[in-house]
DSSP file (Angstrom, degrees, kcal/mol; ACC not computed):
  #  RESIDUE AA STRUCTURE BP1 BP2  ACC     N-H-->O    O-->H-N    N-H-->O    O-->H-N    TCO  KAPPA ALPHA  PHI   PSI    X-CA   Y-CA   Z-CA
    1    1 A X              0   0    0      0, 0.0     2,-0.5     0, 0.0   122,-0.2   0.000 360.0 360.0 360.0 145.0   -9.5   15.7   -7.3
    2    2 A X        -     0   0    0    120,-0.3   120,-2.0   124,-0.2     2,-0.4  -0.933 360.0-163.4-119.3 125.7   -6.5   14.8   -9.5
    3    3 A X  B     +A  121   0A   0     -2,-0.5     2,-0.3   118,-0.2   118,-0.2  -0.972  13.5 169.5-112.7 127.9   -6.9   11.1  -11.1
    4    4 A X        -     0   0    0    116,-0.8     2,-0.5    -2,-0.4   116,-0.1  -0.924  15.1-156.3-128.8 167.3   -4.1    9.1  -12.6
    5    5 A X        -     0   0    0     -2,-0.3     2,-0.7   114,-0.2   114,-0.2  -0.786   5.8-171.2-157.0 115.9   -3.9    5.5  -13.7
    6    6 A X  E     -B  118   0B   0    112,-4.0   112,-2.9    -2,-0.5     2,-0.4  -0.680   5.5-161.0-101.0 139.0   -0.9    3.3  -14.0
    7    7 A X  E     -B  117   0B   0     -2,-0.7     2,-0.3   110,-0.2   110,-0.2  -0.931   7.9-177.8-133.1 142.5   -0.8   -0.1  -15.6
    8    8 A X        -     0   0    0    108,-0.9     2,-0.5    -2,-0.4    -2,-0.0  -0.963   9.0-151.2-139.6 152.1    1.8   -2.9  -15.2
    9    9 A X        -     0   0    0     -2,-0.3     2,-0.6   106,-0.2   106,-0.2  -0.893   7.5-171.7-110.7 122.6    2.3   -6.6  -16.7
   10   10 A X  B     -J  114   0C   0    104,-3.0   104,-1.2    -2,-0.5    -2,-0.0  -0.900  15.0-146.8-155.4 160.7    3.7   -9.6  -15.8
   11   11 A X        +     0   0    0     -2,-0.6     2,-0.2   102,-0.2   102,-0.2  -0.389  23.3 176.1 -97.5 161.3    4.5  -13.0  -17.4
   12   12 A X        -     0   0    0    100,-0.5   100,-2.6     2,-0.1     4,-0.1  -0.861  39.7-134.8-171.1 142.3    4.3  -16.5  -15.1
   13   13 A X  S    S+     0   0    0     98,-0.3     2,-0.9    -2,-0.2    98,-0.1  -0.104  83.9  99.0 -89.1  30.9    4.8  -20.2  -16.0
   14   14 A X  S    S-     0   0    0     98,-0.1    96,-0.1     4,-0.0    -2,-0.1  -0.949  79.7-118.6-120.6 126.6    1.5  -20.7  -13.8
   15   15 A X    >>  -     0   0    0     -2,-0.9     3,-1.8     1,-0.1     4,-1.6  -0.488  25.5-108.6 -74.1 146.1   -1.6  -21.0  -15.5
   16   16 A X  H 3> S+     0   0    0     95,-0.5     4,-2.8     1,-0.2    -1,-0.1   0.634 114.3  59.5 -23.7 -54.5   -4.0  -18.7  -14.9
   17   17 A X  H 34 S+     0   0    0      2,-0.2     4,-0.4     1,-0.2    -1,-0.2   0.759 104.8  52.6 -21.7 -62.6   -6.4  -20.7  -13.0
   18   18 A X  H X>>S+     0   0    0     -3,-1.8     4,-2.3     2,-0.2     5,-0.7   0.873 109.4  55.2 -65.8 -48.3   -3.5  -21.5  -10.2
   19   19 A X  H >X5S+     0   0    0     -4,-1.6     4,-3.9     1,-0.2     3,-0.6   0.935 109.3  44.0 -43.7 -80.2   -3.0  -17.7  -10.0
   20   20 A X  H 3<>S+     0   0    0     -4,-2.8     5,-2.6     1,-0.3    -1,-0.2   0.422 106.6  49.5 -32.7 -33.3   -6.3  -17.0   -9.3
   21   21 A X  I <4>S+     0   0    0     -3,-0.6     5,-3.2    -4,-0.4    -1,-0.3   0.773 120.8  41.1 -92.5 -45.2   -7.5  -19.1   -7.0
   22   22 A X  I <<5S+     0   0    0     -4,-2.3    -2,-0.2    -3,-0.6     8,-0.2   0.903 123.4  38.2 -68.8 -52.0   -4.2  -18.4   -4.8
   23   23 A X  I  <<S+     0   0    0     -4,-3.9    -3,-0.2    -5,-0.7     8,-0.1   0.995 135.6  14.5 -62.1 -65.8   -4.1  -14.5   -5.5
   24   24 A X  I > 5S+     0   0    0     -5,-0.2     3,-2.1    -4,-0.2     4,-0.5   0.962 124.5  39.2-100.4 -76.0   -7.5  -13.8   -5.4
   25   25 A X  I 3 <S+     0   0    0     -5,-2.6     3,-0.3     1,-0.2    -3,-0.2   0.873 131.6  18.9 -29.2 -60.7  -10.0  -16.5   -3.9
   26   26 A X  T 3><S+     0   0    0     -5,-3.2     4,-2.1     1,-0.2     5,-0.2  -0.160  86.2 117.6-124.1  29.2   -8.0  -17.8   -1.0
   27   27 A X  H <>>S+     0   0    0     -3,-2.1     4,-1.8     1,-0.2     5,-0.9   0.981  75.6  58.3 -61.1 -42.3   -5.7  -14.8   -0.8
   28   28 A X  H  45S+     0   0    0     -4,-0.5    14,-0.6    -3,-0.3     4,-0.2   0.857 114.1  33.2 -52.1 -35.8   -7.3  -14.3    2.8
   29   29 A X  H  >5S+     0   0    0      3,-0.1     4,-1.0    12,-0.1    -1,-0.2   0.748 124.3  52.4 -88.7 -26.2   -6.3  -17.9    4.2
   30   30 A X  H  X5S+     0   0    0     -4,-2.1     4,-1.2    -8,-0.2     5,-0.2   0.899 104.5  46.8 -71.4 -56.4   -2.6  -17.8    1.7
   31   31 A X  H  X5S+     0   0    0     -4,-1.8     4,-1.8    -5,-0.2     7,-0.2   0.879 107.8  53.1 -76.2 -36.8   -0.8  -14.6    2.5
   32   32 A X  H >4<S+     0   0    0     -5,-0.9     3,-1.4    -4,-0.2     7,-0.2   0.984 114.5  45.5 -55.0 -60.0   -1.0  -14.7    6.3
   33   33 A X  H 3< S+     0   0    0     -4,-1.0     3,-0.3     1,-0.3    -2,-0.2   0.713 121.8  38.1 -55.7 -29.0    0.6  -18.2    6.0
   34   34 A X  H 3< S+     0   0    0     -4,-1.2    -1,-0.3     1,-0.2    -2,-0.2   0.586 129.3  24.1-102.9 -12.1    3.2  -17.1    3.5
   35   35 A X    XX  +     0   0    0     -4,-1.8     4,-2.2    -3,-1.4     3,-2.1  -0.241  63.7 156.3-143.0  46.5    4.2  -13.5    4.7
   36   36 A X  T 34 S+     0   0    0     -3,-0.3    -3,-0.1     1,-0.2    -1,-0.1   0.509  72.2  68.3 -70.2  18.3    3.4  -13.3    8.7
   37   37 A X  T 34 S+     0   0    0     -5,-0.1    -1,-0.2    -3,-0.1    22,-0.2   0.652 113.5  25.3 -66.7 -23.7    5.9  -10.5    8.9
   38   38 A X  T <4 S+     0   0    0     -3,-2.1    21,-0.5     1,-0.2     2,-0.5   0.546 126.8  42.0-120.1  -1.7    3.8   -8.4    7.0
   39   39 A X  E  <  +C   58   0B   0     -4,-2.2    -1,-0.2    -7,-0.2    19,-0.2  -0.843  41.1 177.2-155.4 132.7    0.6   -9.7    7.6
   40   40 A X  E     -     0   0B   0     17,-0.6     2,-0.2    -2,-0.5    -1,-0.2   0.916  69.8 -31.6 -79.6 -27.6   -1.1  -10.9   10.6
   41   41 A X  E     -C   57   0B   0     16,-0.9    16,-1.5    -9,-0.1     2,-0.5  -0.947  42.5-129.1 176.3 143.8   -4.5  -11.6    9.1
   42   42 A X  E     -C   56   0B   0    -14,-0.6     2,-0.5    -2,-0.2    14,-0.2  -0.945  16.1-162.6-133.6 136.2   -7.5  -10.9    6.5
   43   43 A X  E     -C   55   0B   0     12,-3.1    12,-3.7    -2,-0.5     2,-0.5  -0.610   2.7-162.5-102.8 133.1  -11.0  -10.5    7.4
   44   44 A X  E     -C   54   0B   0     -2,-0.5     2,-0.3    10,-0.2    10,-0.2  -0.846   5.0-170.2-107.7 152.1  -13.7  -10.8    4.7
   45   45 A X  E     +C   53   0B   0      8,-2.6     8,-2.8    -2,-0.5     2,-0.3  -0.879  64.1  40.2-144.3 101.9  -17.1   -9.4    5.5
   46   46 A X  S    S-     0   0    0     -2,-0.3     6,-0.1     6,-0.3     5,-0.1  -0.910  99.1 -81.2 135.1-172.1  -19.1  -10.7    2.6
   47   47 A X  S    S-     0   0    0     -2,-0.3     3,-0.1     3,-0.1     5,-0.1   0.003  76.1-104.5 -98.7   5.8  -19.7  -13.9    0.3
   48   48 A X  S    S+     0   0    0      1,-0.2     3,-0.1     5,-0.1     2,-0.0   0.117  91.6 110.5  75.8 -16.5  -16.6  -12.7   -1.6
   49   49 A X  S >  S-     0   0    0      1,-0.3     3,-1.0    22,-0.1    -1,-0.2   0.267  83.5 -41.3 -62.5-168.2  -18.4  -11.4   -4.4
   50   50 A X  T 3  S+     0   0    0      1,-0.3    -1,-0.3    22,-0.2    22,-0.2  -0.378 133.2  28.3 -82.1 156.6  -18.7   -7.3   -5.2
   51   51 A X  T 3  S+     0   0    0     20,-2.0     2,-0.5     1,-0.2    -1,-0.3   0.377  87.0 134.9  68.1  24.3  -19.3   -5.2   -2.2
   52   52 A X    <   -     0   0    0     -3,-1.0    19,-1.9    19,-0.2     2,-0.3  -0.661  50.0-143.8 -71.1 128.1  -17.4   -7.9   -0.2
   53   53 A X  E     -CD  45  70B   0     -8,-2.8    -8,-2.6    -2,-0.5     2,-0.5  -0.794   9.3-155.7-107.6 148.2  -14.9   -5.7    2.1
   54   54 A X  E     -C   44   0B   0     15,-1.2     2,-0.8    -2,-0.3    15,-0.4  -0.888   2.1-150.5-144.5 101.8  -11.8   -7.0    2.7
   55   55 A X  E     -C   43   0B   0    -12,-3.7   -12,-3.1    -2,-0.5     2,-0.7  -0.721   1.6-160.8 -80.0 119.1   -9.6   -6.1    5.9
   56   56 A X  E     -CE  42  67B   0     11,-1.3    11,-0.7    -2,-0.8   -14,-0.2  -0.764   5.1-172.1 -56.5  61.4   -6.2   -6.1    5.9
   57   57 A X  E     -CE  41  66B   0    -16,-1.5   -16,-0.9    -2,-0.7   -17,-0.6  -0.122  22.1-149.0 -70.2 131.1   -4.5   -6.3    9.5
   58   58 A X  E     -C   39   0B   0      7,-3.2     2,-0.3   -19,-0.2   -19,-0.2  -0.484  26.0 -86.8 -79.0-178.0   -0.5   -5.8    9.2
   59   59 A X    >   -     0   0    0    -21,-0.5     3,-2.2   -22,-0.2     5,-0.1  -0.869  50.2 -86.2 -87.9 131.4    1.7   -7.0   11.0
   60   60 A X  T 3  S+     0   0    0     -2,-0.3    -1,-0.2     1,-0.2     3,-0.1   0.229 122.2  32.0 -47.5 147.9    3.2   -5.2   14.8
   61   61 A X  T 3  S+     0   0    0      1,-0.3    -1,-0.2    -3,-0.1     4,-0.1  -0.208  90.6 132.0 129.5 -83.7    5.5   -3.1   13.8
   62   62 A X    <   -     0   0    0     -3,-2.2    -1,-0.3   -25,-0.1    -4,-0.1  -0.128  56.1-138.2 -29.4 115.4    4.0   -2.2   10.6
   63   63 A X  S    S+     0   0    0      1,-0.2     2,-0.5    -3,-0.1    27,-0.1   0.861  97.7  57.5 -27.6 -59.4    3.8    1.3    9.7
   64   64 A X        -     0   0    0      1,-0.1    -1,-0.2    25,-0.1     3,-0.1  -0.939  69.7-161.9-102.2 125.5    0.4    0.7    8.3
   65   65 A X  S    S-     0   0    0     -2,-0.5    -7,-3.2     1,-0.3     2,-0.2   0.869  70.6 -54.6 -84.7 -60.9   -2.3   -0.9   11.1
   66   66 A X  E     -E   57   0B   0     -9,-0.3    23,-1.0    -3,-0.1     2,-0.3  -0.931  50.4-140.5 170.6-173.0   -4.4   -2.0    8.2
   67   67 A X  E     -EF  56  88B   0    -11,-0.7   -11,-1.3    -2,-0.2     2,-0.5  -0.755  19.8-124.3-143.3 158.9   -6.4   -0.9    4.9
   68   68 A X  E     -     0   0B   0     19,-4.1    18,-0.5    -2,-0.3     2,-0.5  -0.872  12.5-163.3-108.0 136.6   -9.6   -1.8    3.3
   69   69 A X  E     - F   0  85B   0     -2,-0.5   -15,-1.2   -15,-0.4     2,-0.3  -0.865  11.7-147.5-144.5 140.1  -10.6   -3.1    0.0
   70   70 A X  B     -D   53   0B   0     14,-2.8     2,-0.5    -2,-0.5    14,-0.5  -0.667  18.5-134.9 -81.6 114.0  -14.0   -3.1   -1.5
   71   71 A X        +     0   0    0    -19,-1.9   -20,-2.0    -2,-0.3    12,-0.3  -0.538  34.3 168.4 -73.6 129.2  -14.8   -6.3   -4.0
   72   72 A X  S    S+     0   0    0     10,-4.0     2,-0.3    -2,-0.5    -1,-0.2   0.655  70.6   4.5-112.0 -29.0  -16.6   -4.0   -7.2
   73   73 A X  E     -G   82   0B   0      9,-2.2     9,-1.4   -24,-0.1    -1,-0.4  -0.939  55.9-169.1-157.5 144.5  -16.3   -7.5   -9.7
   74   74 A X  E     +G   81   0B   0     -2,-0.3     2,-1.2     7,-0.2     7,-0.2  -0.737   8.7 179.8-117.1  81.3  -15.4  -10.9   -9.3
   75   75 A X  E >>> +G   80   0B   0      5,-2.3     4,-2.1    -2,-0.3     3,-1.3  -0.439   8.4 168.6 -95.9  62.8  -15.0  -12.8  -12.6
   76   76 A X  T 345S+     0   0    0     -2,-1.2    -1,-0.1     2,-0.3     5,-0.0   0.194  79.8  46.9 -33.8  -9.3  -14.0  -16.3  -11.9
   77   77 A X  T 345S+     0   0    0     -2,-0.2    -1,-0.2     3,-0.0    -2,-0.1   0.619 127.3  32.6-108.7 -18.7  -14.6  -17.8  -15.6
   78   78 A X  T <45S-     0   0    0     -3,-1.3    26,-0.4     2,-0.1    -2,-0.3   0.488 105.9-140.5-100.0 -16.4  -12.7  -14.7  -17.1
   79   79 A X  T  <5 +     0   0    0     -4,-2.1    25,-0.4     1,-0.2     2,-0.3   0.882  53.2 132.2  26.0  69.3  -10.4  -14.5  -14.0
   80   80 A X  E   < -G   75   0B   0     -5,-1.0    -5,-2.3    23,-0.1     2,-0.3  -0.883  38.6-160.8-137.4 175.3  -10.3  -11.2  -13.7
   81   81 A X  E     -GH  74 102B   0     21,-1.5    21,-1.4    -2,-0.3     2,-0.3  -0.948   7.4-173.1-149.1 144.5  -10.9   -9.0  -10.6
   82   82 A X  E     +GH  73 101B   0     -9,-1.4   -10,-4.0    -2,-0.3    -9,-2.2  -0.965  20.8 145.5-157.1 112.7  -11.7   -5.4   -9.9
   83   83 A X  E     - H   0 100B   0     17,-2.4    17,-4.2    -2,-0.3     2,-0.3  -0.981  34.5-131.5-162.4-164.4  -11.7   -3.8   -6.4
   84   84 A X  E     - H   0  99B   0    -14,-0.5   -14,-2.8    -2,-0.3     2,-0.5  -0.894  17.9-129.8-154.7 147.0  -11.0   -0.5   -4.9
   85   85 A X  E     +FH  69  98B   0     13,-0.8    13,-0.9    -2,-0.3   -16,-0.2  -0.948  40.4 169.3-112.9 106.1   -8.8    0.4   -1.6
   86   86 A X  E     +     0   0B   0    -18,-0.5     2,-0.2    -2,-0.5    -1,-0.1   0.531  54.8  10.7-120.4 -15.2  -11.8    2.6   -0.1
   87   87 A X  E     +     0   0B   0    -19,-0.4   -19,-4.1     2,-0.1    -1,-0.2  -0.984  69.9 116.1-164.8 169.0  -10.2    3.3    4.2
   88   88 A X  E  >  -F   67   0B   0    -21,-0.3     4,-0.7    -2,-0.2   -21,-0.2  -0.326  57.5 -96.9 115.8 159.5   -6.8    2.8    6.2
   89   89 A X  T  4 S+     0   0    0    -23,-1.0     2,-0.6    -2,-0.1   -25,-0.1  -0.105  97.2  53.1 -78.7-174.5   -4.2    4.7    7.9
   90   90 A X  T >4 S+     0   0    0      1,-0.2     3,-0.6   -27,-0.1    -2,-0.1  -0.836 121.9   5.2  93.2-144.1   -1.0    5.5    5.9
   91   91 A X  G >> S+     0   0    0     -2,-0.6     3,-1.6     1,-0.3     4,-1.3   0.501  99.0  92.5 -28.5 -26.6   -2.4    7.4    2.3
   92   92 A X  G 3< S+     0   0    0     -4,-0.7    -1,-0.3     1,-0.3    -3,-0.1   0.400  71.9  64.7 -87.7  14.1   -5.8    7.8    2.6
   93   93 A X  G <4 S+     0   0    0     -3,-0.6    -1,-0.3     1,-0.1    -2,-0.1   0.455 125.3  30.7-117.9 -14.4   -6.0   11.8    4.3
   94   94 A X  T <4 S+     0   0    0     -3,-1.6    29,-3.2     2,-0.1     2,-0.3   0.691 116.8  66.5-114.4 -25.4   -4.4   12.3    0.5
   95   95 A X  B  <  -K  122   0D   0     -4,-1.3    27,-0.2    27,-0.3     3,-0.1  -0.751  50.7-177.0 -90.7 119.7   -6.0    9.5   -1.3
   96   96 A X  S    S-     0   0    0     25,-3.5    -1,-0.2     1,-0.5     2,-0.2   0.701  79.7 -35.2 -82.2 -85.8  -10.2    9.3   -2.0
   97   97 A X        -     0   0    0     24,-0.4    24,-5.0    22,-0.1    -1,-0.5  -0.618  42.6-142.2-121.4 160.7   -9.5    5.9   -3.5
   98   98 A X  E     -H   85   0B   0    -13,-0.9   -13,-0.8    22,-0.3     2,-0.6  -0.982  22.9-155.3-126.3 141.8   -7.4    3.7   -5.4
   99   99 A X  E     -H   84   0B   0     -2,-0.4    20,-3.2    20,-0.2     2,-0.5  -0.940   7.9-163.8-130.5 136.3   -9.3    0.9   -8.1
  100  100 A X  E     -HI  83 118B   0    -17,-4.2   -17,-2.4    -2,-0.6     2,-0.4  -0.985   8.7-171.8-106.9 110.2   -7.4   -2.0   -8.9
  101  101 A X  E     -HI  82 117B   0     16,-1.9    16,-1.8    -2,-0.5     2,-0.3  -0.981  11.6-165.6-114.0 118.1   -8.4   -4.2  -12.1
  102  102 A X  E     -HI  81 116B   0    -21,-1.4   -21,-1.5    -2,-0.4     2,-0.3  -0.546   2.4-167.1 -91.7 157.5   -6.5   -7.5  -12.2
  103  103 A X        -     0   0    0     12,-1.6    12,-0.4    -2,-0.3     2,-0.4  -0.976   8.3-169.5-146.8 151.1   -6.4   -9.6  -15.3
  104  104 A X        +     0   0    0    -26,-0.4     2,-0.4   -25,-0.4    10,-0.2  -0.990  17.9 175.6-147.6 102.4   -5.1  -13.5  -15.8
  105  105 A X  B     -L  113   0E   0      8,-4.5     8,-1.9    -2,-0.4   -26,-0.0  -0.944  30.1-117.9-134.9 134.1   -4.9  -14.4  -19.3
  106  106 A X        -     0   0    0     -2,-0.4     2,-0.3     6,-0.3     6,-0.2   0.227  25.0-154.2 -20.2 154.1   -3.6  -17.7  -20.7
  107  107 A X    >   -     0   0    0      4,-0.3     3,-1.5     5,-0.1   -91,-0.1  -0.885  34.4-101.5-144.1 167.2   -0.4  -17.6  -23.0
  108  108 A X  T 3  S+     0   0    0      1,-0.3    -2,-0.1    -2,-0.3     0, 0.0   0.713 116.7  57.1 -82.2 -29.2    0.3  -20.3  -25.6
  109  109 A X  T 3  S-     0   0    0      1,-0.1    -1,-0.3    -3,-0.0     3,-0.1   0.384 121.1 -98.1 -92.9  23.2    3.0  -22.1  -23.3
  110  110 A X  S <  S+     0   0    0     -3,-1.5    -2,-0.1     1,-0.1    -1,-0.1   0.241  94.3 100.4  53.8  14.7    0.7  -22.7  -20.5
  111  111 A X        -     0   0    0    -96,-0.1   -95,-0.5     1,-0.1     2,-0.4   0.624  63.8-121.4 -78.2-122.5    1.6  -19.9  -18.5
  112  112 A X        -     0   0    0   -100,-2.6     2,-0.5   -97,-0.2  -100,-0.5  -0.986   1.4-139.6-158.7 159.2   -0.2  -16.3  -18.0
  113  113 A X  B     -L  105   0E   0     -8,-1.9    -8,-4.5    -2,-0.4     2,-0.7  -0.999  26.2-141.2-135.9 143.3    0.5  -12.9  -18.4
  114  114 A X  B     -J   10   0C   0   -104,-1.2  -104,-3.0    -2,-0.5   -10,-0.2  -0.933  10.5-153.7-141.6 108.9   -0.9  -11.0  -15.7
  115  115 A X        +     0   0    0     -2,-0.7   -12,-1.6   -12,-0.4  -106,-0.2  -0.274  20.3 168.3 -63.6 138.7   -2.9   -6.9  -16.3
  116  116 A X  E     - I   0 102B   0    -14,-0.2  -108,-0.9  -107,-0.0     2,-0.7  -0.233  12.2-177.9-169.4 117.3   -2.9   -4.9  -13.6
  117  117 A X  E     -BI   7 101B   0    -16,-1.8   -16,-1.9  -110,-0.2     2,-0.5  -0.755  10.6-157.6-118.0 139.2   -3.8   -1.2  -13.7
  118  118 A X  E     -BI   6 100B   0   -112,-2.9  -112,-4.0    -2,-0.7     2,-0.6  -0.824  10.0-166.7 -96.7 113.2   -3.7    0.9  -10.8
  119  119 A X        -     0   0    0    -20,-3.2  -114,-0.2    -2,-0.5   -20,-0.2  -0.605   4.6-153.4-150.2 129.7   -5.7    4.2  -10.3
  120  120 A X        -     0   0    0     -2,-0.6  -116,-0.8  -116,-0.1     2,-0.7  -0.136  14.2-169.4 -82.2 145.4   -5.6    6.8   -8.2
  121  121 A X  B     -A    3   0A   0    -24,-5.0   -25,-3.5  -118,-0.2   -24,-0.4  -0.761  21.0-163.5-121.3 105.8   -7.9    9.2   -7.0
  122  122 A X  B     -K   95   0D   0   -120,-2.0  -120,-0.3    -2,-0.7   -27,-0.3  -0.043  15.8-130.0 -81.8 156.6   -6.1   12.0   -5.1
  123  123 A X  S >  S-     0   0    0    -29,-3.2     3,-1.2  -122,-0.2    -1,-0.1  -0.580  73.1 -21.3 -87.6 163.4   -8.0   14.7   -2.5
  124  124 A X  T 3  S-     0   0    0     -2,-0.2    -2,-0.0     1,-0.2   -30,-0.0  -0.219 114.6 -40.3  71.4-144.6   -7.0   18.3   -3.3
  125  125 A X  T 3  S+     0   0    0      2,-0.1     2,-0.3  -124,-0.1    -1,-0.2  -0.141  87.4 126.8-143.0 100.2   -4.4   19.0   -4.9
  126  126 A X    <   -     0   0    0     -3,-1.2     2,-0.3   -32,-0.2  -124,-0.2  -0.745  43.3-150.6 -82.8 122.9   -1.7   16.8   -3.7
  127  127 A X        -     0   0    0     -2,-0.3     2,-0.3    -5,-0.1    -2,-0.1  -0.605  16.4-120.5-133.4 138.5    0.2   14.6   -6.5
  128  128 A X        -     0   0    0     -2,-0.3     2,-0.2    -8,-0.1    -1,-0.1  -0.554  26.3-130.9 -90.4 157.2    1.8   11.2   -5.9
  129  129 A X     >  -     0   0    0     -2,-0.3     4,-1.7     1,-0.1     5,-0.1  -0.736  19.1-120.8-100.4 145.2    5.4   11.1   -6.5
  130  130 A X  H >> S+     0   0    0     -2,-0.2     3,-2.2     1,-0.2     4,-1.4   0.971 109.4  66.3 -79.2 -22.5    6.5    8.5   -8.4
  131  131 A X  H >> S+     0   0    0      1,-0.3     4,-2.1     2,-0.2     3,-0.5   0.782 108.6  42.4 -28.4 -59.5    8.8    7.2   -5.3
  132  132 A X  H 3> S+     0   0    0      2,-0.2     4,-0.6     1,-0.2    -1,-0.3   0.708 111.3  58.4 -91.6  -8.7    5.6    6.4   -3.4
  133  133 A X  H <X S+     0   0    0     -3,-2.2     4,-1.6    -4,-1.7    -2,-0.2   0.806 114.0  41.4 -43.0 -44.0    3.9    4.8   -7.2
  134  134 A X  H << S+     0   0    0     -4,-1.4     4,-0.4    -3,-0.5    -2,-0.2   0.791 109.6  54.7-107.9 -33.5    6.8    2.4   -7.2
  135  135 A X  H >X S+     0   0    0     -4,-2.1     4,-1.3    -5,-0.3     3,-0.7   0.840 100.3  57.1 -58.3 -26.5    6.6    1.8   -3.9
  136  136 A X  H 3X S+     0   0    0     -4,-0.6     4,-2.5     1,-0.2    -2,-0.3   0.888 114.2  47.8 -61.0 -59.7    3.0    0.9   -4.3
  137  137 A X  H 3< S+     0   0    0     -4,-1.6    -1,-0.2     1,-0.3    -2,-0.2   0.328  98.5  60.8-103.9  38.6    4.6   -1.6   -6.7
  138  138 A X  H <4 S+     0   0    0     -3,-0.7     4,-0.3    -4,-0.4    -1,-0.3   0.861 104.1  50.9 -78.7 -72.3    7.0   -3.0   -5.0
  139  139 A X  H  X S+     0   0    0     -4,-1.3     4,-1.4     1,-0.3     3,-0.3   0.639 109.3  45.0 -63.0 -38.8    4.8   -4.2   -2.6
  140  140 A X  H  X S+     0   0    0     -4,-2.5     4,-1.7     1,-0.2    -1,-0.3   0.731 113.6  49.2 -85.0 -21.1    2.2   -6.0   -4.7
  141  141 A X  H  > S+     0   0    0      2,-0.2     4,-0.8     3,-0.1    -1,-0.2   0.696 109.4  52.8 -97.9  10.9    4.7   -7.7   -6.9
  142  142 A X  H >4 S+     0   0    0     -4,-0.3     3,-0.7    -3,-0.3     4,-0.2   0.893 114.2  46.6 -76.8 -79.3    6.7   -8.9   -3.5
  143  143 A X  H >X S+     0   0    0     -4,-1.4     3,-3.8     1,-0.3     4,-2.5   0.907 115.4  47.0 -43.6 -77.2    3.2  -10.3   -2.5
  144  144 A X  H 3X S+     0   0    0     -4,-1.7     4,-1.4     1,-0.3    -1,-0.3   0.870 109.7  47.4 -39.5 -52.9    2.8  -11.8   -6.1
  145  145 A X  H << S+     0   0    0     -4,-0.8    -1,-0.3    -3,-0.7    -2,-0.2   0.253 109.5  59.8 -72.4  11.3    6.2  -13.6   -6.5
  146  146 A X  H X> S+     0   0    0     -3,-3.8     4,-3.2    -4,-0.2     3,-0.8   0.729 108.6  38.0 -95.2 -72.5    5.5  -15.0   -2.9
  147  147 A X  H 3X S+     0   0    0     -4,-2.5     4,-0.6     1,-0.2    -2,-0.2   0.839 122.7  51.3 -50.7 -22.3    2.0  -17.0   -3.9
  148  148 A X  H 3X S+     0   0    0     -4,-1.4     4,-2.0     2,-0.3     3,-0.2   0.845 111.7  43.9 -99.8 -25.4    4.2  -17.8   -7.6
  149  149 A X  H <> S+     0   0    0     -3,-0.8     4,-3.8     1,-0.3     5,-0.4   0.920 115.8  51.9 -79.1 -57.8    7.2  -19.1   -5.6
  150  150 A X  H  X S+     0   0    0     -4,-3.2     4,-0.9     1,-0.2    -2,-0.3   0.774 114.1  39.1 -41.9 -23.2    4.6  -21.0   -3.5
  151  151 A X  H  < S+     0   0    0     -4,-0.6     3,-0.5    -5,-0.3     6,-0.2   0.869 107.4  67.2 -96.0 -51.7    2.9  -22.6   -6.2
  152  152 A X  H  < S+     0   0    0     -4,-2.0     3,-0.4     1,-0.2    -2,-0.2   0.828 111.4  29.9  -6.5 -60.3    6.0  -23.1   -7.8
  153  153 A X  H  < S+     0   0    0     -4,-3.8     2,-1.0     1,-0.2    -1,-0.2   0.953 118.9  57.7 -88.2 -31.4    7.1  -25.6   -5.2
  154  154 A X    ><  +     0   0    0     -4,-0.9     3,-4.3    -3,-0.5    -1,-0.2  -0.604  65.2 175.5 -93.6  63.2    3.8  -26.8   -4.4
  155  155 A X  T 3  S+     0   0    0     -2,-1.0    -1,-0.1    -3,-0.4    -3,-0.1   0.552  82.5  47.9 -62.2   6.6    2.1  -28.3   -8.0
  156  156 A X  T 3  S+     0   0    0     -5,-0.1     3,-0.4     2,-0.1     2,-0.4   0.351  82.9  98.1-122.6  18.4   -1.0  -29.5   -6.4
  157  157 A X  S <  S-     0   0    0     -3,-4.3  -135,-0.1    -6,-0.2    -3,-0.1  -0.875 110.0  -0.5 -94.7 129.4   -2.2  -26.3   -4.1
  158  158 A X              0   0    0     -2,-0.4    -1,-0.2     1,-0.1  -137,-0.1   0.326 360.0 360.0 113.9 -24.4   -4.5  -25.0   -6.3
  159  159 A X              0   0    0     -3,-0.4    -1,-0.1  -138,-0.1    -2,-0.1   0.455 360.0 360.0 -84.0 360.0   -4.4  -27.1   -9.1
């Protein structure tokens, strides 16, 4: 098993707080309503806290049917987040796992800068390219700048 672990940053005039609660709490009720082309729906099977599983139906169409992700910590005063993309079609016949730890930290002008390192844990050995890395982070920072434009116009979801 080949492990590698990639970490990316990004700055937002949204206070942590807002972030958090949109990305992470209430992502399950948020993203369908802001991206139903790419996602029809997410099912939580849990309280939301770690070992909460979290399904991820695409949308028809979609390449990928849908994906799993396993809650492993939920830190709501530290607003930081840890889970792990543990079943779905697409990667996973090459992929054991992937572990995700988000971070939300305040910055002095009341925005955030926002951790988030990605790492994978390959079967075999079979090697990501980075083409399908950057595709990986395409897709979550599409997803992100969706909820930031959305809070953006909307200063009291969240607040």
């Amino acid at each position: 098993m080949g492990v590698s672990s990639y970490s990316d940053e990004y700055s937002s005039t949204i206070p942590p707080a807002r972030l958090f609660k949109a990305l992470i709490l209430d992502s399950h009720n948020l993203i369908p309503k802001l991206m139903p082309l790419a996602i029809r729906s997410i099912e939580i099977r849990g309280d939301g806290g770690a070992g909460t599983i979290r399904q991820i139906n695409f949308a028809e169409g979609s390449q990928v049917k849908f994906i799993k992700n396993r809650v492993d910590e939920l830190d709501e005063k530290n607003f930081s987040f840890k889970y792990s993309l543990i079943e779905g079609d697409g990667m996973m016949d090459k992929l054991e796992k992937i572990s995700y730890e988000v971070k939300f930290e305040s910055t002095a002008d009341g925005g955030s800068i926002n951790k988030m390192t990605s790492t994978y844990y390959t079967k075999g050995d079979f090697v990501l390219t980075e083409e399908e890395i950057k595709a990986g982070k395409e897709k979550a920072l599409a997803m992100y700048k969706v909820v930031e434009a959305y809070l953006l116009q909307n200063p009291d979801a969240y607040a």
